[in-house]
N, C-alpha and C positions, 0 to 999 in steps of 0.2 A: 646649717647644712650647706649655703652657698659657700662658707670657709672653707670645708671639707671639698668640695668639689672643685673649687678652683686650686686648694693644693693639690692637689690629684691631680687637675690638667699642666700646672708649673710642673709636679714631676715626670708626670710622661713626658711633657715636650723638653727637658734636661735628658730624660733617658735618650729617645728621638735625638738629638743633637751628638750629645757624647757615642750614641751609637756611629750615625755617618761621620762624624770626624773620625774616629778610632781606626774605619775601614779603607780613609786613600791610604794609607801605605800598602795595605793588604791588596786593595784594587790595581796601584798601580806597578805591583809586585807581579799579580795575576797577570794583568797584561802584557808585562813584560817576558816571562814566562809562555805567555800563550803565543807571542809574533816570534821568541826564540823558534818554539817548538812548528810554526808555520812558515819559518823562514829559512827552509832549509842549511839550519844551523844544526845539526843532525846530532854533532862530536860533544856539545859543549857539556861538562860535567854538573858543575851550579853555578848560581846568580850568588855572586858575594859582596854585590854592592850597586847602588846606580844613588845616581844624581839626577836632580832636576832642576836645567839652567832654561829659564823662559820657557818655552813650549816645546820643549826638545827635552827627553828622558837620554842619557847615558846609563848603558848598563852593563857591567863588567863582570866578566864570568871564569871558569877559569876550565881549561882544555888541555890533555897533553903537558902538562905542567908547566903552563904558559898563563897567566892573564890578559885575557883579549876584551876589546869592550866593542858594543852596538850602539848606534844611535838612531833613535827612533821621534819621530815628529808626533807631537802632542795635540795638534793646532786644527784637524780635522775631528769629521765623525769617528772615522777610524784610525788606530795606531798604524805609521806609515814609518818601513824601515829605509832611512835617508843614508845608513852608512856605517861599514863596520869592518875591521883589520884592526893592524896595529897587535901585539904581542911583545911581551915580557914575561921573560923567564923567571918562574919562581925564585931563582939563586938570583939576579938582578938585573934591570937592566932598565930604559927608557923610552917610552913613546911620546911624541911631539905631533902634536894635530894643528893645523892652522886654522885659522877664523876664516871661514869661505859661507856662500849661502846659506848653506844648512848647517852650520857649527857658529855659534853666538859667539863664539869666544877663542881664543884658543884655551889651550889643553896641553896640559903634561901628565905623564903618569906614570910611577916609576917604583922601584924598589932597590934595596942596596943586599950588596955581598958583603959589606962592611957590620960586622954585629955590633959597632958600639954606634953608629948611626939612632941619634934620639929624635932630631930634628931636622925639617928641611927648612927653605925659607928659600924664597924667586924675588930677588930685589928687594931686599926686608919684607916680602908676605909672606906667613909661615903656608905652607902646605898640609893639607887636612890630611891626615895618616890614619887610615882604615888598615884595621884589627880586623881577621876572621879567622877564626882560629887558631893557627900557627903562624897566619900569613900576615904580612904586614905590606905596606906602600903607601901612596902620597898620591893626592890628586891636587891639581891646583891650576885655575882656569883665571886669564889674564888679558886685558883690551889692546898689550902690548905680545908682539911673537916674543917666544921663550925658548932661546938657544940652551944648551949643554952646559957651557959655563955658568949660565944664570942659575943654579939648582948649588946651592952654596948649603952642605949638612954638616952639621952640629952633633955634639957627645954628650951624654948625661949633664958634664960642667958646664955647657957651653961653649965648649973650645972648636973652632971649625977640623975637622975631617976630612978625607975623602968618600963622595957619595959610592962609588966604585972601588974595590980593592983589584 
């Protein structure tokens, strides 16, 4: 009978476990979503991606056929919106954020006109390329600023490209 009962309590506290992990994405989706819609952010269409660098959520949305992103402070009780602009055009184009108080890092984020564009890479690091349904881009956050030319994209073979046509 004590075998039986203490499997029972290993599986509830597995279930318990698996349950609150499963839900930060979910939570900090909702939150994100909640200080959109409190932030007098009024136009934005949806959330097609966010990041989370140290206590600070990036979350990019997309308006007007634009991708715009917000950055929101994690590091209180409450979600606290520290900062948000910056736009690219679905056909393509470049944002550049610099590392100040409230941004850990810098920041790029971009997309190409160019359709054979398979890969970026900022000083030999590739750039993480977020897929949402039609839409594609690159984010990619760095200790060092990240000029225009640093954004060096790649073809299927590997052969370098222009990230812009």
């Amino acid at each position: 009978m004590k075998t039986i009962k203490l499997g029972f309590l290993i599986a509830l506290l597995m279930i318990m476990v698996s349950c609150s992990n499963s839900n930060e994405k979910f939570t900090y989706e909702e939150e994100l979503i909640n200080a959109l819609d409190n932030s007098g952010i009024n136009y934005y269409e949806e959330i097609i991606h966010y990041e989370i660098k140290d206590n600070f959520i990036i979350g990019f949305y997309t308006a007007d056929n634009s991708i715009f992103h917000t950055i929101y402070d994690l590091s209180s009780d409450s979600i606290e919106n520290i900062g948000r602009g910056g736009s690219v055009d679905k056909d393509g184009g470049i944002v550049i954020i610099e590392k100040n108080q409230h941004m850990p890092s810098h920041l790029s984020y971009f997309n190409s006109n160019n359709p054979v564009v398979e890969k970026v890479e900022v000083r030999g690091e590739p750039a993480k390329k977020i897929s949402y349904q039609d839409l594609s881009f690159w984010i990619i956050f760095s200790d060092e600023p990240i000029a225009e030319d640093d954004l060096i994209a790649y073809d299927e073979q590997g052969n370098q490209v222009t990230l812009m046509q």
